[in-house]
N, CA, C and O atoms as a GROMACS GRO file, in nm:
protein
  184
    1UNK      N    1   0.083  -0.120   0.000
    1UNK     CA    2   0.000   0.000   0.000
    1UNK      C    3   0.087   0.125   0.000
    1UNK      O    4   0.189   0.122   0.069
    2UNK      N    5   0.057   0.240  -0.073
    2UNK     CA    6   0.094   0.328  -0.090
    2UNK      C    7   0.068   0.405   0.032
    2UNK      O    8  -0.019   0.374   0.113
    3UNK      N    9   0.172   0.540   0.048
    3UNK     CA   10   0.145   0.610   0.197
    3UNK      C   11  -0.005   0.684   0.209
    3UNK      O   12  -0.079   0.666   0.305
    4UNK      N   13  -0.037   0.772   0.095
    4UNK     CA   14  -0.148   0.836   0.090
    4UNK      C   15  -0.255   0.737   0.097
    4UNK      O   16  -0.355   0.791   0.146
    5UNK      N   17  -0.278   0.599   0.065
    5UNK     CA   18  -0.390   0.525   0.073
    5UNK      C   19  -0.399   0.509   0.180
    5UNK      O   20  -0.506   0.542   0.231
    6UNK      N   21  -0.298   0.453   0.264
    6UNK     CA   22  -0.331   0.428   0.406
    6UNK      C   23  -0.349   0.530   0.462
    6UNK      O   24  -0.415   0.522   0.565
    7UNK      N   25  -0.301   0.666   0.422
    7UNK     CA   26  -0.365   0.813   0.597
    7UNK      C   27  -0.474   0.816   0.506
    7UNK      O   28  -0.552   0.817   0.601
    8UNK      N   29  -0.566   0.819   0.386
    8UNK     CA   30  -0.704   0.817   0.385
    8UNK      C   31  -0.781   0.714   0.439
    8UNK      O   32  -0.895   0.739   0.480
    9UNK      N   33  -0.723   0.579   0.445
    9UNK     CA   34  -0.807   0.494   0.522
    9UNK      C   35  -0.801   0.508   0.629
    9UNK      O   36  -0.888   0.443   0.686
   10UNK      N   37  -0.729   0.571   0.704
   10UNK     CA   38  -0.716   0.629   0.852
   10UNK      C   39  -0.776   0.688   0.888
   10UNK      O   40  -0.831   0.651   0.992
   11UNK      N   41  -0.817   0.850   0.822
   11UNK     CA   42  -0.902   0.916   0.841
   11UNK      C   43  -1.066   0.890   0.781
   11UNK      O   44  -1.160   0.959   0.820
   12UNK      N   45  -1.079   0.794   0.693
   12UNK     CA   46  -1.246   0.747   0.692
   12UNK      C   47  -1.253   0.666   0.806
   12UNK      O   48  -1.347   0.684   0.883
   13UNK      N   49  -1.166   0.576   0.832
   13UNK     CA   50  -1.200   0.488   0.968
   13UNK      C   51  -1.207   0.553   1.125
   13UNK      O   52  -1.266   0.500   1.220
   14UNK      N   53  -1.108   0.724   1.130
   14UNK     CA   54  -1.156   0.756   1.222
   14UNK      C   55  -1.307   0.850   1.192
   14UNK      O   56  -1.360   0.904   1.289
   15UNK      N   57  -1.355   0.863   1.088
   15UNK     CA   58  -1.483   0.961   1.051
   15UNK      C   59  -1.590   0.849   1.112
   15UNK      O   60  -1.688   0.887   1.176
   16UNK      N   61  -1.560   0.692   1.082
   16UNK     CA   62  -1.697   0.634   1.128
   16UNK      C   63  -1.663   0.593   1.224
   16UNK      O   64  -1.759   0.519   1.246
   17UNK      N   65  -1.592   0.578   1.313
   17UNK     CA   66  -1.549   0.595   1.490
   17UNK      C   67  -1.631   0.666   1.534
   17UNK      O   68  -1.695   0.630   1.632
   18UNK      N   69  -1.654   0.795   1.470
   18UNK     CA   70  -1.651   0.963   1.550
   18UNK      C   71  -1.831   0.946   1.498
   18UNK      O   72  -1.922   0.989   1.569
   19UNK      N   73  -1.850   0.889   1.384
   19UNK     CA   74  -2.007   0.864   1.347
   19UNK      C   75  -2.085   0.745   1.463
   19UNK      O   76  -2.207   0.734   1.472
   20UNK      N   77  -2.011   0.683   1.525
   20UNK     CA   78  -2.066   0.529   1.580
   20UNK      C   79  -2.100   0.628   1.737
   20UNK      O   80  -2.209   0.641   1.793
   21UNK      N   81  -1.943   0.695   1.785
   21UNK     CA   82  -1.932   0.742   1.859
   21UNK      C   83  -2.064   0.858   1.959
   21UNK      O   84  -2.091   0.888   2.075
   22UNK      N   85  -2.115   0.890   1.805
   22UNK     CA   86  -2.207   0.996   1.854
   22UNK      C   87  -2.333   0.932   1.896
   22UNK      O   88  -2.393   1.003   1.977
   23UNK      N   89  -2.393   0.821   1.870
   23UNK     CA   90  -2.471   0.723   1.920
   23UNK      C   91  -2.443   0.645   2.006
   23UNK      O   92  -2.509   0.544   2.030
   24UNK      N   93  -2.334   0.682   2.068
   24UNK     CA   94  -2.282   0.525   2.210
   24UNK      C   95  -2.348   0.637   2.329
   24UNK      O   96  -2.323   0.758   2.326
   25UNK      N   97  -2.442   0.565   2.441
   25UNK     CA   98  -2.516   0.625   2.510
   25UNK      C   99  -2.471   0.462   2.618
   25UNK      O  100  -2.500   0.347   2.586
   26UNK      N  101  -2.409   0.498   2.722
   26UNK     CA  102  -2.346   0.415   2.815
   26UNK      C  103  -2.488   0.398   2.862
   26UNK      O  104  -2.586   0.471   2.848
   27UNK      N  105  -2.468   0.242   2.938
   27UNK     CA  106  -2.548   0.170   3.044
   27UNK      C  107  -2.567   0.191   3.162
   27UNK      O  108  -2.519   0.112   3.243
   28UNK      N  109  -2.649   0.314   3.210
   28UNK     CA  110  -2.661   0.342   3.403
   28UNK      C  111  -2.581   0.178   3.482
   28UNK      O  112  -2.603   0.059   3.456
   29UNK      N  113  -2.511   0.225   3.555
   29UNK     CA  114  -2.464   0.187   3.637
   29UNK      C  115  -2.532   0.140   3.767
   29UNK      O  116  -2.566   0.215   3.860
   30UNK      N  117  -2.544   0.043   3.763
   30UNK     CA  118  -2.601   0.037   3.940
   30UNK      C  119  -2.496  -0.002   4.005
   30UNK      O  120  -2.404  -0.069   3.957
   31UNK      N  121  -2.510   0.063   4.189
   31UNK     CA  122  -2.381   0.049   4.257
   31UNK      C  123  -2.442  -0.082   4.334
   31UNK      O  124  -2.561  -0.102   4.359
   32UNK      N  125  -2.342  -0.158   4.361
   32UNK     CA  126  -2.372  -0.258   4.409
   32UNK      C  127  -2.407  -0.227   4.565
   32UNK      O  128  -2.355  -0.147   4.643
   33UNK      N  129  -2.518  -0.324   4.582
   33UNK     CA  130  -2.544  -0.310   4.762
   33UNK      C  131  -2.515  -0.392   4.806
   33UNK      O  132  -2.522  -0.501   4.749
   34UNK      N  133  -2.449  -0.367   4.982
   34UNK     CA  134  -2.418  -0.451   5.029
   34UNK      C  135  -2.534  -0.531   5.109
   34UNK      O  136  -2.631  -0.477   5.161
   35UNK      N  137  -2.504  -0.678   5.110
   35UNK     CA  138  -2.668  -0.768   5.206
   35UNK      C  139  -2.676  -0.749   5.261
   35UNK      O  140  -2.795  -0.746   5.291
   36UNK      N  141  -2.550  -0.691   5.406
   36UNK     CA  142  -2.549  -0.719   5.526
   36UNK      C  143  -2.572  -0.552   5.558
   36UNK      O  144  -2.500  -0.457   5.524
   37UNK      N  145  -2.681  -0.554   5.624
   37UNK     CA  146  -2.730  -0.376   5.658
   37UNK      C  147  -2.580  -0.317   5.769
   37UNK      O  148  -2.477  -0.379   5.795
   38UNK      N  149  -2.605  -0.235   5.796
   38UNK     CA  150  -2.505  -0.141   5.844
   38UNK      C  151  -2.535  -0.168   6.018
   38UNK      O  152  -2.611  -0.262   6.046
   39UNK      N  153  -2.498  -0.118   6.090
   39UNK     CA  154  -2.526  -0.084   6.224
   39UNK      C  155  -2.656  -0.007   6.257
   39UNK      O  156  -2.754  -0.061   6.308
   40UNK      N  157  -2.651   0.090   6.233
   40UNK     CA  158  -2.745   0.190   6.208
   40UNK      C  159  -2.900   0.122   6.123
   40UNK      O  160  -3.005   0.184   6.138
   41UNK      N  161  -2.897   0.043   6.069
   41UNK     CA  162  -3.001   0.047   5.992
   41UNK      C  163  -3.084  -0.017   6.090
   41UNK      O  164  -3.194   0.032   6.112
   42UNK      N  165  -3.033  -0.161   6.176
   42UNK     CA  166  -3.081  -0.231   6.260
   42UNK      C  167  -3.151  -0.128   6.368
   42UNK      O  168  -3.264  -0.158   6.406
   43UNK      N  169  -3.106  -0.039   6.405
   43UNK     CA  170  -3.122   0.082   6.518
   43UNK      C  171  -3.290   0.145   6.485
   43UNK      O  172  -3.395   0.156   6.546
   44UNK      N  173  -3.216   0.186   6.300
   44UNK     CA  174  -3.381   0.282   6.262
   44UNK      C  175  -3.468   0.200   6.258
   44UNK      O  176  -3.580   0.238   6.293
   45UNK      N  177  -3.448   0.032   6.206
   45UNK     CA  178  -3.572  -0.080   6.184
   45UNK      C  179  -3.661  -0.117   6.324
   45UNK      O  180  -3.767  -0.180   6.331
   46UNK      N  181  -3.564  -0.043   6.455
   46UNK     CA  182  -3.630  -0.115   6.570
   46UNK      C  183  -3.746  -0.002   6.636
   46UNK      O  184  -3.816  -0.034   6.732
   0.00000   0.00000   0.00000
């Protein structure tokens, strides 16, 4: 491959990166809980 073929395939491959990119909408996170309640929680439950 010639030099100029490859920095144009470089730059179309980063154009549909930057196209995919604008539609990636991350997955909410849930924080994990712990099973075992706290000290305190036993206190407010009583």
């Amino acid at each position: 491959m010639d030099k100029q073929n490859t920095k144009s395939q470089a730059y179309k491959a980063l154009e549909l990166l930057e196209q995919a990119w604008a539609y990636y909408t991350p997955e909410p996170v849930i924080p994990a809980r712990d099973e075992t309640p706290e000290l305190f929680e036993y206190a407010n439950a009583a």
